[in-house]
Z-matrix of the N, CA and C atoms (Angstrom, degrees):
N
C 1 1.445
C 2 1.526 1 107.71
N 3 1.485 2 115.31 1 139.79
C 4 1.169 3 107.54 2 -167.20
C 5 1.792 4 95.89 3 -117.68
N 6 1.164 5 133.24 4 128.13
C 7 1.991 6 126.44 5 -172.36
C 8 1.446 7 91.88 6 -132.43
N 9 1.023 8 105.77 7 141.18
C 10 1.677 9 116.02 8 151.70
C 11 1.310 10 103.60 9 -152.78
N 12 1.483 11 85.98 10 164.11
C 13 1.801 12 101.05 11 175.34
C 14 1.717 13 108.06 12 -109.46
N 15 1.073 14 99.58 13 151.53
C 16 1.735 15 117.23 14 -179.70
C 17 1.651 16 94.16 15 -137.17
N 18 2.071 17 88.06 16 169.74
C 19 1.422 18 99.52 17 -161.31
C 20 1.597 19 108.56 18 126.41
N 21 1.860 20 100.31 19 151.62
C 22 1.030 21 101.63 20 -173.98
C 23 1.638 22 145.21 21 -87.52
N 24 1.507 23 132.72 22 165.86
C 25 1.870 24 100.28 23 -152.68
C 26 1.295 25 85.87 24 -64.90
N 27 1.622 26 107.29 25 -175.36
C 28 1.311 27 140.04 26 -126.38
C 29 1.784 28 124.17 27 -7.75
N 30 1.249 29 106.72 28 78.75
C 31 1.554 30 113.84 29 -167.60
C 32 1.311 31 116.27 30 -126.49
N 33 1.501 32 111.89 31 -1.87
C 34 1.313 33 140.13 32 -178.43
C 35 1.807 34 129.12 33 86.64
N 36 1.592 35 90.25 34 8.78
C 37 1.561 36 79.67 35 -179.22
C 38 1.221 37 128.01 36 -76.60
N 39 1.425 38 134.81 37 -6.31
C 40 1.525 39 141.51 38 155.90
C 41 2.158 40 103.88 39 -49.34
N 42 1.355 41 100.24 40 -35.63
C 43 1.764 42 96.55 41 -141.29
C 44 1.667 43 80.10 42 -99.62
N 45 0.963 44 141.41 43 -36.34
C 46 1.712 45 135.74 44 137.80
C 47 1.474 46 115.06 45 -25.72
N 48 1.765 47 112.89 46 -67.55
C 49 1.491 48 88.48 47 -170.28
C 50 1.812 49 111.18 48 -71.91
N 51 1.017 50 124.26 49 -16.46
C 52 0.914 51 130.05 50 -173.90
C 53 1.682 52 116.30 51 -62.25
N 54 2.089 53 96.09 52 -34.14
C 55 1.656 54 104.47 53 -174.17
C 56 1.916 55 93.24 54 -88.08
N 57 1.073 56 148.15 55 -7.72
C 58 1.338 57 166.77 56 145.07
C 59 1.467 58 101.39 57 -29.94
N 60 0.756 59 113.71 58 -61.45
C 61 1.688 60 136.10 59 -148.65
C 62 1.500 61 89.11 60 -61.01
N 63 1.480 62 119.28 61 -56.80
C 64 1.758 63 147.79 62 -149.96
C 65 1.463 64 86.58 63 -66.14
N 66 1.943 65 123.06 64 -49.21
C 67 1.494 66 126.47 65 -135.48
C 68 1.535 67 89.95 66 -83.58
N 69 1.651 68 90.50 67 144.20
C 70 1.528 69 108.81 68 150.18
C 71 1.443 70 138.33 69 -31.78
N 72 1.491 71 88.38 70 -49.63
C 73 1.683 72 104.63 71 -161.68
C 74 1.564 73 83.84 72 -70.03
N 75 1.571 74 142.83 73 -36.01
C 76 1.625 75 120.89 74 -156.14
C 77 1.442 76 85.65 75 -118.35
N 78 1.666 77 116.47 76 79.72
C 79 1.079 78 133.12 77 171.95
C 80 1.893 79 103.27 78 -101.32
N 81 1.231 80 109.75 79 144.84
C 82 1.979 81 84.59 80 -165.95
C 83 1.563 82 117.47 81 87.44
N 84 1.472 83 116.45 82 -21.56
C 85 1.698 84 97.38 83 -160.14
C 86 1.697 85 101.46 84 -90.43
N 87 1.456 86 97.00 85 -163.31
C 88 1.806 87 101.07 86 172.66
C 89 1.237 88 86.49 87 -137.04
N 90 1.185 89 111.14 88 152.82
C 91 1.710 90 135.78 89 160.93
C 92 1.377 91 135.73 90 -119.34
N 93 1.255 92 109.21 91 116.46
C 94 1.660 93 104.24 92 -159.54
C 95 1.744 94 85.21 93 -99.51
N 96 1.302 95 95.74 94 144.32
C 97 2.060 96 115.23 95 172.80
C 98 1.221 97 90.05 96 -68.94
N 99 1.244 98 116.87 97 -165.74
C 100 1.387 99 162.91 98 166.40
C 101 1.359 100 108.03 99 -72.79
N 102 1.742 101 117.91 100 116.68
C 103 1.365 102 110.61 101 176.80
C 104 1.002 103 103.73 102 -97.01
N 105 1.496 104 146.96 103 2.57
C 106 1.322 105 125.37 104 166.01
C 107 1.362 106 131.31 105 -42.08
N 108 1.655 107 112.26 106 -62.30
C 109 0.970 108 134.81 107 175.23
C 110 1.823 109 113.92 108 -57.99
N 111 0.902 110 115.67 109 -17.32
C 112 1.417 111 123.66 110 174.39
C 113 1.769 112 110.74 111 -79.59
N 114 1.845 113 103.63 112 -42.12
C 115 1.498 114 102.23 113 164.68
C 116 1.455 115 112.94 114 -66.36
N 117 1.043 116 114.34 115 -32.31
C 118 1.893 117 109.20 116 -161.87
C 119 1.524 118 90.73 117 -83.95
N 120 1.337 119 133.07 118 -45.46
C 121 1.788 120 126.35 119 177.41
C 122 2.163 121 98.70 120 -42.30
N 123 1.005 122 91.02 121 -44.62
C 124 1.837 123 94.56 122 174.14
C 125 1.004 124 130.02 123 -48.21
N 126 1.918 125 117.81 124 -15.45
C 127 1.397 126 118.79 125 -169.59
C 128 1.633 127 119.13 126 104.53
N 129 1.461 128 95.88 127 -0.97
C 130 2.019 129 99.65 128 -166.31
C 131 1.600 130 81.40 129 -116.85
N 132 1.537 131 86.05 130 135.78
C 133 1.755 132 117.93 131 157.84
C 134 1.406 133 125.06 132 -56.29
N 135 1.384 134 125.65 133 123.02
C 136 1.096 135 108.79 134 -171.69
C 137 1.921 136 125.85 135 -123.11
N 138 0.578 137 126.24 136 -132.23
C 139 1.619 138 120.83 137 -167.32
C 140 1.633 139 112.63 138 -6.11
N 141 1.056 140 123.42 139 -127.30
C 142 1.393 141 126.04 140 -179.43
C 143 1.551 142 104.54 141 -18.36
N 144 1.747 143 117.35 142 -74.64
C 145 1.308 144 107.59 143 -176.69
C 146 1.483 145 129.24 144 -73.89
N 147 1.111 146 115.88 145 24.51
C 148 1.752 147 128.11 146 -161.88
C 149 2.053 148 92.05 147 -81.01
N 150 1.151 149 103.01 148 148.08
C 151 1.578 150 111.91 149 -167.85
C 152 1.670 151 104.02 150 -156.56
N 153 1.190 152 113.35 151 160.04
C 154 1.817 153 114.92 152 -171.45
C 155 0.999 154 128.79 153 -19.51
N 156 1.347 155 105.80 154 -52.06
C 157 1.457 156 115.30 155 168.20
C 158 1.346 157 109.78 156 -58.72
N 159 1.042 158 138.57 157 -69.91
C 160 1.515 159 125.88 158 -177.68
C 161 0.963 160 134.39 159 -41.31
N 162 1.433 161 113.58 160 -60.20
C 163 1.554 162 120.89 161 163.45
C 164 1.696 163 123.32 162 -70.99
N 165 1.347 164 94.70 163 2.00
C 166 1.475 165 90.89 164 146.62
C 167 1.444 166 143.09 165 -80.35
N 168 1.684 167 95.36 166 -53.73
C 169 1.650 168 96.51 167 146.90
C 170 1.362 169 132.19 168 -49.70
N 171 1.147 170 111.90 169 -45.42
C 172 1.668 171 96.25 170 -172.64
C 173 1.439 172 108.27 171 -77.78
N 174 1.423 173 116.25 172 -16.51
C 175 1.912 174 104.90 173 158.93
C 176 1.496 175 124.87 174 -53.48
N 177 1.441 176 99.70 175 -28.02
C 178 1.577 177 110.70 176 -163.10
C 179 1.363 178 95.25 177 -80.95
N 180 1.632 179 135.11 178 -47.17
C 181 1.277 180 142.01 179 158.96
C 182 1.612 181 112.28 180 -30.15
N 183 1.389 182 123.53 181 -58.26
C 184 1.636 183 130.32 182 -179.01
C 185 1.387 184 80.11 183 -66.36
N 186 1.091 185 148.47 184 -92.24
C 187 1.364 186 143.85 185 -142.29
C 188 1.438 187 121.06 186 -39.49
N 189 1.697 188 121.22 187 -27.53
C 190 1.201 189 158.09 188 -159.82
C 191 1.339 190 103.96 189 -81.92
N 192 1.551 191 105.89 190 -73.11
C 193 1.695 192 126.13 191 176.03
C 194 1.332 193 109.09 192 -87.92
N 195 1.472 194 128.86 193 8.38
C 196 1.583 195 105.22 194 148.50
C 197 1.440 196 122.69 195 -98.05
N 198 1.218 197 100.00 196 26.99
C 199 1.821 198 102.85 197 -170.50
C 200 1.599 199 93.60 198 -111.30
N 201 1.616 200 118.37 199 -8.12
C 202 1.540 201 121.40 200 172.91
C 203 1.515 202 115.25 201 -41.14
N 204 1.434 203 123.50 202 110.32
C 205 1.422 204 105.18 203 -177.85
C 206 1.474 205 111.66 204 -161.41
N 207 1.975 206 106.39 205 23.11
C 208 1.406 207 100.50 206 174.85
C 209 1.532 208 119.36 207 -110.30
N 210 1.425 209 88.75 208 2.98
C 211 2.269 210 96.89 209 158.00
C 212 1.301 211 80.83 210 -158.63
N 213 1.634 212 95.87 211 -172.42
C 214 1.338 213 108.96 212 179.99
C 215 1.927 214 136.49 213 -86.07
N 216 0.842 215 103.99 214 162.47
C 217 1.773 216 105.48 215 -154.67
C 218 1.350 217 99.75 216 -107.97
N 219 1.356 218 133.74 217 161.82
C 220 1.242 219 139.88 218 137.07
C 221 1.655 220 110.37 219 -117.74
N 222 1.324 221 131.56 220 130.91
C 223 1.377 222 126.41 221 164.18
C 224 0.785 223 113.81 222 -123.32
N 225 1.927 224 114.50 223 142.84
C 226 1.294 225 128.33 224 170.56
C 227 1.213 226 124.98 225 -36.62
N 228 1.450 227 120.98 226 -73.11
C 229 1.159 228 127.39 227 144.04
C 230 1.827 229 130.76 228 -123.75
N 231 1.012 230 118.04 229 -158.08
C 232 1.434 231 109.09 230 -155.62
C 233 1.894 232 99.71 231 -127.93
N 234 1.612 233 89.10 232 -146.44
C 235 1.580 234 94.33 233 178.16
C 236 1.705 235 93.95 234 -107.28
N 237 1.083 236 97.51 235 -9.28
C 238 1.904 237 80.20 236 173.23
C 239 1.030 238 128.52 237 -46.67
N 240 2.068 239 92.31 238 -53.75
C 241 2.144 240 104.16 239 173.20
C 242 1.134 241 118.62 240 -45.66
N 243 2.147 242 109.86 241 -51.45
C 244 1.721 243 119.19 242 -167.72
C 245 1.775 244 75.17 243 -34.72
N 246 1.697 245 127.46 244 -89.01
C 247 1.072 246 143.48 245 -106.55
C 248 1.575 247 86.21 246 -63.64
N 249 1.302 248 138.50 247 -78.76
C 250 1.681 249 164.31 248 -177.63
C 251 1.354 250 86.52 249 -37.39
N 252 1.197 251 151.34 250 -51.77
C 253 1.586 252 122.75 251 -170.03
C 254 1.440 253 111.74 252 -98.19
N 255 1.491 254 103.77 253 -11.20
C 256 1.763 255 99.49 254 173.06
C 257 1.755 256 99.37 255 -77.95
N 258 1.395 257 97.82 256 -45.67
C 259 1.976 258 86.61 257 178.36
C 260 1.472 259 104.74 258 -62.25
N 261 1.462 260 159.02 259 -26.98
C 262 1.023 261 147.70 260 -170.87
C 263 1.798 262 100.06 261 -66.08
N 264 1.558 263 109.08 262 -60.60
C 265 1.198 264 114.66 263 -151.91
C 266 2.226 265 101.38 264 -63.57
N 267 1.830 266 83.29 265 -33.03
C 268 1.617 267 76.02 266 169.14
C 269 1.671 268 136.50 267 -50.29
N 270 1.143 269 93.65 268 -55.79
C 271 1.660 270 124.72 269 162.16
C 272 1.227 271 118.17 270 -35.43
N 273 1.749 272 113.63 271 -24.05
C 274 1.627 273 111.23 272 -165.38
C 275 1.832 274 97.23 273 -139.24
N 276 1.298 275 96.77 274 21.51
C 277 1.962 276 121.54 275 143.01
C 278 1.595 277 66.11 276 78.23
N 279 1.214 278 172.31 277 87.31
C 280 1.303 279 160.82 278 58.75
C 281 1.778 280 134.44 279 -15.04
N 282 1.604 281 86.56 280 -66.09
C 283 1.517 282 106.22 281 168.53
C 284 1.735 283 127.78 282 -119.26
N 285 1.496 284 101.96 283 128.52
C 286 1.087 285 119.35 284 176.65
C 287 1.959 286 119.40 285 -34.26
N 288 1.214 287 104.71 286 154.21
C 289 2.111 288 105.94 287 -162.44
C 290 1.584 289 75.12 288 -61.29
N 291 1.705 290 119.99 289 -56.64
C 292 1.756 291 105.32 290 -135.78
C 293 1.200 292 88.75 291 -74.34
N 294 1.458 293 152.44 292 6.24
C 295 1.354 294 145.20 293 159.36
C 296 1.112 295 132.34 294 -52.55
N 297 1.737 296 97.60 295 -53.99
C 298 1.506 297 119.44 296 164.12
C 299 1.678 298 115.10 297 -66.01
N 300 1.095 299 118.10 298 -41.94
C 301 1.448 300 123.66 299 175.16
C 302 1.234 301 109.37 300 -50.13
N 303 1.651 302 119.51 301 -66.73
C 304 1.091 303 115.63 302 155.75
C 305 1.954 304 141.12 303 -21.16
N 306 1.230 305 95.70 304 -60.05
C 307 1.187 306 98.80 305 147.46
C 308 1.402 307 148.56 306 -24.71
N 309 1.353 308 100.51 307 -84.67
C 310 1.751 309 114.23 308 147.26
C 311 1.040 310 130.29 309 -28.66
N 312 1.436 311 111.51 310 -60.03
C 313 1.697 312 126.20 311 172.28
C 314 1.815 313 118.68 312 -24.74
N 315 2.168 314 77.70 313 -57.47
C 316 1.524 315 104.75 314 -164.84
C 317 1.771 316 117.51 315 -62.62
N 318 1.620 317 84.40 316 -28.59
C 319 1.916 318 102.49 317 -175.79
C 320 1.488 319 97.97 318 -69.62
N 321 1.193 320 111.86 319 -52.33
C 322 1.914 321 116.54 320 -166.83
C 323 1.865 322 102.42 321 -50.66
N 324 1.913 323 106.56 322 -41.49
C 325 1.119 324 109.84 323 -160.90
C 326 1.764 325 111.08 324 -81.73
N 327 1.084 326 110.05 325 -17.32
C 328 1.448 327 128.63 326 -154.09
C 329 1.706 328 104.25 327 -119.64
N 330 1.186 329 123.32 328 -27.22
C 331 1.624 330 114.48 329 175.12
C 332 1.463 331 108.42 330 -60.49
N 333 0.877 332 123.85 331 -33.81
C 334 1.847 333 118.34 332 -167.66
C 335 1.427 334 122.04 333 -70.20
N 336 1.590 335 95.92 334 -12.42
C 337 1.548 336 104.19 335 -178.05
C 338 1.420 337 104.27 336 -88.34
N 339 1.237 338 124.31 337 -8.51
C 340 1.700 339 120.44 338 -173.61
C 341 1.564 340 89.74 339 -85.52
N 342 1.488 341 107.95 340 156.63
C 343 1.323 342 106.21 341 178.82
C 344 1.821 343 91.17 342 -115.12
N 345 1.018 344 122.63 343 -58.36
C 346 1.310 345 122.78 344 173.81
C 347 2.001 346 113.92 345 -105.09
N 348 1.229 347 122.41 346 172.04
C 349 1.117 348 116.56 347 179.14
C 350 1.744 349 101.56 348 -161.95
N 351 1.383 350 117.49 349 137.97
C 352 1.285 351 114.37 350 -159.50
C 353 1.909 352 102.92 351 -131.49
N 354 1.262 353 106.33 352 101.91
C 355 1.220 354 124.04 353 -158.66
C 356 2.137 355 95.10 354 -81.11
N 357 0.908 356 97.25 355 120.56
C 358 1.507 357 97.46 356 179.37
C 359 1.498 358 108.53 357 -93.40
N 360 0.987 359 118.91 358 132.49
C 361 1.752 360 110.72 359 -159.94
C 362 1.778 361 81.63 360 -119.15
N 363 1.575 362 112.97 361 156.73
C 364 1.463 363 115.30 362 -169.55
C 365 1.454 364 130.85 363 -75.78
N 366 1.759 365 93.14 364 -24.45
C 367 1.561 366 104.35 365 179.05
C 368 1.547 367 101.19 366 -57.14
N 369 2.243 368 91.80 367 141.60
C 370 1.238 369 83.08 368 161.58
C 371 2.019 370 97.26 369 104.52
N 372 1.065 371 93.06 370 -50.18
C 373 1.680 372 103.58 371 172.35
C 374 1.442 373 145.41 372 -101.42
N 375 1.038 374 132.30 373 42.90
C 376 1.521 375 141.49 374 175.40
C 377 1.507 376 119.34 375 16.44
N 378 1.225 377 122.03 376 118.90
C 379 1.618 378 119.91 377 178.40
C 380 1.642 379 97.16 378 -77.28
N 381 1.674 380 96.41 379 107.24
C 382 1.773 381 94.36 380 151.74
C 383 1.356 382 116.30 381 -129.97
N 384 0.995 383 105.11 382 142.79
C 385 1.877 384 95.56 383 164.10
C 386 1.496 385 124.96 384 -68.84
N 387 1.435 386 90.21 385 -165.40
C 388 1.747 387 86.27 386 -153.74
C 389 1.679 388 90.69 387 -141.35
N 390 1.406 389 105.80 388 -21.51
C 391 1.954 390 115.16 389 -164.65
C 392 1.850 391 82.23 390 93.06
N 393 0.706 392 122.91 391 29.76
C 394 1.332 393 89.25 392 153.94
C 395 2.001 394 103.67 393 -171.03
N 396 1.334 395 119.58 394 -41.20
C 397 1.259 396 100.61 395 146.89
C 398 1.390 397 149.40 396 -87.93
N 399 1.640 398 133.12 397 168.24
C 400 1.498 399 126.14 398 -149.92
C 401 1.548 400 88.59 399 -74.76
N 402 1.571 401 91.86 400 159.50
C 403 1.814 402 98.44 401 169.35
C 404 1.740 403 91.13 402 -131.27
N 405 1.464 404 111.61 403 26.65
C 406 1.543 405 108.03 404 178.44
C 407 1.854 406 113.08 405 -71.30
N 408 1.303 407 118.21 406 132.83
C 409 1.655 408 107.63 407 -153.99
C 410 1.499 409 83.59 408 -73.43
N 411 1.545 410 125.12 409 -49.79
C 412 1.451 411 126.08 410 -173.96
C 413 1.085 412 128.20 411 -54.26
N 414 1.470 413 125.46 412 -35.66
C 415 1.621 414 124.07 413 167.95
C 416 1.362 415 87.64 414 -60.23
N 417 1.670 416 130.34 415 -61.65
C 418 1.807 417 101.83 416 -151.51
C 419 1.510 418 111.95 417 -63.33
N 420 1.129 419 86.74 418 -34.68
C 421 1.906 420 86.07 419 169.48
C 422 1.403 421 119.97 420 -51.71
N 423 1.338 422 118.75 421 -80.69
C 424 1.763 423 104.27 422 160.28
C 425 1.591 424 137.02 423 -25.59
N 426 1.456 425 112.51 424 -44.89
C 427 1.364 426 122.08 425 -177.14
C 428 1.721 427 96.73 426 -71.33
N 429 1.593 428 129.16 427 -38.90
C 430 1.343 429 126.43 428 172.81
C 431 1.809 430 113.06 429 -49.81
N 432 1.518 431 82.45 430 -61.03
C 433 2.050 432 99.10 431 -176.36
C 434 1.363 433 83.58 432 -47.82
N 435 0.699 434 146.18 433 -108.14
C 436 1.886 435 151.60 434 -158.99
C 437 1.481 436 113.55 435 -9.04
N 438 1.613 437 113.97 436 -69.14
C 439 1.432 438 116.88 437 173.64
C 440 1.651 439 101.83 438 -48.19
N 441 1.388 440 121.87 439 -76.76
C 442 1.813 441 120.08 440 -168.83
C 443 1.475 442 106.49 441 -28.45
N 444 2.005 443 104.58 442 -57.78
C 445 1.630 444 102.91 443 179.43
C 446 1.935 445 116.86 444 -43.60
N 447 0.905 446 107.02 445 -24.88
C 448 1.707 447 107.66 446 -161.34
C 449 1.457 448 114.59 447 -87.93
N 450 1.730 449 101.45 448 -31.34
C 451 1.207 450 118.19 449 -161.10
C 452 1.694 451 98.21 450 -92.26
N 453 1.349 452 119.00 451 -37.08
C 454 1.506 453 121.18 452 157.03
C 455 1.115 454 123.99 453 -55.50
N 456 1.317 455 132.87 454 -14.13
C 457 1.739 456 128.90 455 154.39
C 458 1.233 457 123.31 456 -43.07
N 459 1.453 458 134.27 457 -14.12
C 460 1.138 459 127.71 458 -177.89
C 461 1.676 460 109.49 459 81.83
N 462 1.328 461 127.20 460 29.51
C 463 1.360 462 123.18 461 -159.99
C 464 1.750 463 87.48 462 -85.29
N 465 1.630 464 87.63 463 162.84
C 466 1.437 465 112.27 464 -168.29
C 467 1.310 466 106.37 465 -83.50
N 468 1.168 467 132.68 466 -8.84
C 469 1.634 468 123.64 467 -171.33
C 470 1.595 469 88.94 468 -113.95
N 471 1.300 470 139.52 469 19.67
C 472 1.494 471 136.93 470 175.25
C 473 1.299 472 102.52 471 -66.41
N 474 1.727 473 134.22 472 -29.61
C 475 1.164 474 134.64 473 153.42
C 476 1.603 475 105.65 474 -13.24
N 477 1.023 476 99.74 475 -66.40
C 478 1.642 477 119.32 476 -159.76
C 479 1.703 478 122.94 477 -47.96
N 480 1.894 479 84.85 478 -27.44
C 481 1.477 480 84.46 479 -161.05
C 482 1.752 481 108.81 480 -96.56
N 483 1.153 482 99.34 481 140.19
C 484 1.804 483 120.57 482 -179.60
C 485 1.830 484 103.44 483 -105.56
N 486 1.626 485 99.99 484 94.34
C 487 1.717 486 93.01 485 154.72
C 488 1.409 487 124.57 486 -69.54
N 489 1.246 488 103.23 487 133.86
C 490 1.831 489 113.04 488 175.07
C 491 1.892 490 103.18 489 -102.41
N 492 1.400 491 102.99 490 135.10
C 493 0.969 492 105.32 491 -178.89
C 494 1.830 493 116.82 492 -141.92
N 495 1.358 494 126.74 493 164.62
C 496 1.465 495 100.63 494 174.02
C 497 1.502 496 113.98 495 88.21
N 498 1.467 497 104.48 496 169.27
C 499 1.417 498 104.53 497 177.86
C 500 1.754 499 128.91 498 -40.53
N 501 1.298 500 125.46 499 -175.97
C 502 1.348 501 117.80 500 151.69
C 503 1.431 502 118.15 501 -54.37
N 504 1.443 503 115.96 502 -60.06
C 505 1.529 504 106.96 503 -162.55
C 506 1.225 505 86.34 504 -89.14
N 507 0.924 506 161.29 505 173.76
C 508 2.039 507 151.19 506 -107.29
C 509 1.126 508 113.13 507 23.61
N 510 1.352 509 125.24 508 -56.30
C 511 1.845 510 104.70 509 157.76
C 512 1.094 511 114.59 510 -66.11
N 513 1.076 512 139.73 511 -28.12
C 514 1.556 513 118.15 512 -179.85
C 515 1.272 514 122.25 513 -68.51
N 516 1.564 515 104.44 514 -39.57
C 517 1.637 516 95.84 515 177.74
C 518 1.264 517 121.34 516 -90.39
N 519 1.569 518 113.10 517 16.85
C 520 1.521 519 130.02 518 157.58
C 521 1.439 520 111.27 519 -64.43
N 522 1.481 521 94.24 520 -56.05
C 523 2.012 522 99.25 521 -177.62
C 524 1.151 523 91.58 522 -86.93
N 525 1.069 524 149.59 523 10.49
C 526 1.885 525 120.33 524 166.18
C 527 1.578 526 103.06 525 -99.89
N 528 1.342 527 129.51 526 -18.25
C 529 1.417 528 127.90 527 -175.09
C 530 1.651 529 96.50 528 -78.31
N 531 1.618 530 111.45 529 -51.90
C 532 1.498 531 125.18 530 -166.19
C 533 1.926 532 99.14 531 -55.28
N 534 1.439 533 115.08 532 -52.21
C 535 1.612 534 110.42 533 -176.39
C 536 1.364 535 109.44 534 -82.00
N 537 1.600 536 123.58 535 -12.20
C 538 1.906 537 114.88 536 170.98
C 539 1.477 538 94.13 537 -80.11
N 540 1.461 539 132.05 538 -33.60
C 541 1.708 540 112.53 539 162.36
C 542 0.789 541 116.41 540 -57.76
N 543 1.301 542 145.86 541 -49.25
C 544 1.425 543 144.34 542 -148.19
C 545 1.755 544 95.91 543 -74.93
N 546 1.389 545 85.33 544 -57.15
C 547 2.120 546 83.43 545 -169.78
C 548 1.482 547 95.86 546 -75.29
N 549 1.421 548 149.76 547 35.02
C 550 1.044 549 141.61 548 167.86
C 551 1.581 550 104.25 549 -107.61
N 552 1.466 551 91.05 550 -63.64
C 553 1.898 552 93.37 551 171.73
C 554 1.888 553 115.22 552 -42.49
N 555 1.264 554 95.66 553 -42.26
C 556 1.935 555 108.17 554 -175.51
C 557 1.538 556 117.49 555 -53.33
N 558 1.247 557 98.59 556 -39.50
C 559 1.236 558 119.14 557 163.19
C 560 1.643 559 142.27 558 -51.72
């Protein structure tokens, strides 16, 4: 089974996978971090100032960990973000069209491999920084407007998607009911 969570920074999906890690039920699994921070340790700028180069790598990263498929996965985040912050940075003359195209491409090619996906919505969570992600109120706002816009298309893998909402432990026992279905049906 392959799960990740998407969503915008500070929305809690680090402090989820992190409470994941602790649970029973993902006894056996692997957990991939956050590749952002793995591009920006590289020398590349990231959120607001993130540009081709960046969001190129971190596509190549989603591209990497969606091919995970010989136990089960948890990811930080997915190709949803690549897709939602490469369209932001497009939008704000940053990144090149075939970047964003790219992008897209990668989402059409790469959603089917998620089996579930756990959208962290902001209520509930305080914008702080960290030294290293934005605490700009307007990027999260934009990077939000973006996900709602995408997710209102009517796309076919919306099946997929699980809003988290509410405290920590209310999401948790959101994603622990959502993956004891999943491995129940599998079964």
């Amino acid at each position: 089974m392959l799960v990740s969570f998407t969503g915008a920074q500070c929305t809690g999906k680090t402090t989820l996978l992190k409470k994941c890690k602790s649970e029973a039920t993902f006894d056996g699994w692997k957990f991939v971090d956050e590749v952002t921070r793995k591009v920006n340790r590289g020398g590349n700028s990231i959120n607001e100032s993130g540009d081709d180069t960046t969001q190129l790598f971190i596509l190549s990263e989603h591209l990497h960990n969606h091919q995970k498929r010989d136990t089960n996965y948890m990811l930080d985040r997915c190709i949803l973000d690549g897709y939602v912050y490469t369209r932001w940075l497009y939008l704000n003359g940053t990144v090149s069209e075939w970047v964003l195209n790219y992008a897209g491409n990668l989402l059409s090619h790469l959603i089917d491999n998620l089996d579930v996906v756990f959208y962290t919505q902001p209520e509930d969570v305080p914008l702080v920084g960290d030294g290293v992600r934005s605490v700009n109120v307007e990027f999260r706002q934009d990077i939000l407007n973006i996900y709602e816009e995408l997710f209102a298309r009517n796309n076919s893998w919306m099946y997929k998607l699980v809003r988290l909402n509410g405290a920590v432990e209310t999401r948790m026992n959101t994603i622990l009911n959502k993956i004891n279905e999943k491995t129940n049906i599998r079964q």
